[in-house]
Every structure is written in C-alpha cells, then in structure tokens.
C-alpha positions in Angstrom: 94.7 110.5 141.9 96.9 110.8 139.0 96.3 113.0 136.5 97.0 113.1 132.5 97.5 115.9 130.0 97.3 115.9 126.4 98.7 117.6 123.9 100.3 118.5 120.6 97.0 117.9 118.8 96.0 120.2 115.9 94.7 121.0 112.4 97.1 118.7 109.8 96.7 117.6 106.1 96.6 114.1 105.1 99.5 112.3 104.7 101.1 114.5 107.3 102.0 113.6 110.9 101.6 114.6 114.5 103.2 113.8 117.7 101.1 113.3 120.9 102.5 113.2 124.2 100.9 112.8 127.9 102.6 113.7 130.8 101.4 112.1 134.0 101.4 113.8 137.6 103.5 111.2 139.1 105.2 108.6 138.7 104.5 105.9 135.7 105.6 102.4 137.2 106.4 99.2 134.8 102.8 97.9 136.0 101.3 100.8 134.2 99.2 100.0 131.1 99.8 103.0 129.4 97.4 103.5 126.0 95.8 106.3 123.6 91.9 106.1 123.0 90.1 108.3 120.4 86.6 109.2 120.2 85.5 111.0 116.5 81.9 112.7 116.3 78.7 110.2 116.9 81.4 107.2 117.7 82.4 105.2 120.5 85.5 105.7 122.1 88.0 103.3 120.4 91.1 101.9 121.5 94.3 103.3 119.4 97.4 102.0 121.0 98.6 100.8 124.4 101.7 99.8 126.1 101.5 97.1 128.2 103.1 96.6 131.8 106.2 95.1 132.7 109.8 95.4 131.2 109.0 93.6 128.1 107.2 96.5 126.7 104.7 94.7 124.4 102.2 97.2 122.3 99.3 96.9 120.3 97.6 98.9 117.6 93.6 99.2 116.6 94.2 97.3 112.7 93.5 100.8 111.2 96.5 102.3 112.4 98.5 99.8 112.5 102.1 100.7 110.1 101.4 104.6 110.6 101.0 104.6 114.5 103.8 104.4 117.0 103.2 104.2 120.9 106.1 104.9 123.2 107.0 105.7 126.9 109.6 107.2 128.8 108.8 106.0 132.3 111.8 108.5 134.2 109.8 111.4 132.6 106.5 110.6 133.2 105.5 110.5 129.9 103.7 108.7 127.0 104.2 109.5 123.2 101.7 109.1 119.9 103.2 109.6 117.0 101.1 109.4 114.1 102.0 109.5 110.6 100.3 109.2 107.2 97.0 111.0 109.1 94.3 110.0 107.4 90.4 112.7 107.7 89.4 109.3 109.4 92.5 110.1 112.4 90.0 112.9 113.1 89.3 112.3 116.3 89.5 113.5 120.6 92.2 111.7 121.7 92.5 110.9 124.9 95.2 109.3 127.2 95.0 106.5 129.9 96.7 104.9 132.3 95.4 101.4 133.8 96.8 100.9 137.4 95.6 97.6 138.2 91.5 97.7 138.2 91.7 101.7 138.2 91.5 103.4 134.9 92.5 107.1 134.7 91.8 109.5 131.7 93.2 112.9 130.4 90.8 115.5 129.0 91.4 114.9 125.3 93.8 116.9 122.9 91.8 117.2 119.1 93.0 116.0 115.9 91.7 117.6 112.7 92.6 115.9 109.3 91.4 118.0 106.8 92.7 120.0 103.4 
C-alpha cells in the first residue's frame, strides 16, 4: 500500500506562485503514472497534470493551466513536484496527488490552495 503526502499548499495572491510536492512511501518506478488532481468547492475532481510512465517522460496539462503549470519527478527521491505560477482565485482548490500502478490508483489526502487578495 503506498502512501502519498501533500504539501506546501497555502493562502497566495494572484499572480503569485506555489510549489507542491508529494513524497511517496516507497519507491516510484518508471511505470508509475504520477499526476496532480484538484477538487474546488461543489466541483468534480479534475485532472491538473500527470506524468506518464516510462523513460520518455511525456506530461500533460488540464488546457486551464496549461503555460503556468509545471509537473516534475525525481524518481531516486520518491517524489513528485507542482509548481504553479500565475495562481489564478480559480487555482483554488484541494489538491490531491496520485499515483497509477497499473489498474491501482492511489491518493494522498489533499494539501489546500487559497487564491485570494
């Protein structure tokens, strides 16, 4: 059972930026889809970003984020980096961490994002 942790969410103005990161409890292999979801108020959870398995490293980005958004790994640490710049009060959001092994998904518990004056 691996398990995720967010953090480095908080309160930011807009136009600022924020850096994410989620450290798993083991060991991220290359087969890993790693990816961010975010879920604001009275909305569906929403894909953000996600890294995709295998050496080639391909990302993609949900269109709204797509420019300010950056989605990176560092598979000897364990880890898995947002960083988000040009935060919109839309960015307002839960966001939550996953890792697809396979047909298994696994979820942290969520780290908040507030993008407000």
């Amino acid at each position: 059972q691996v398990q995720l942790v967010e953090s480095g969410g908080g309160l930011v103005q807009p136009g600022g930026s924020l850096r994410l990161s989620c450290a798993a409890s083991e060991r991220i292999f290359s087969v890993d889809v790693m990816g961010w979801y975010r879920q604001a108020p009275g909305k569906e959870r929403e894909l953000v970003a996600q890294f995709g398995s295998g050496g080639g490293g391909t990302t993609k980005y949900a269109d709204s984020v797509k420019g300010r958004f950056t989605i990176s790994r560092d598979n000897t640490k364990n880890m898995v980096y947002l960083q988000m710049n040009s935060l919109k009060p839309d960015d307002t959001a839960v966001y939550y961490c996953n890792l697809r092994r396979f047909t298994v998904d696994y979820w942290g518990k969520g780290t908040l994002v507030t993008v407000s004056l």
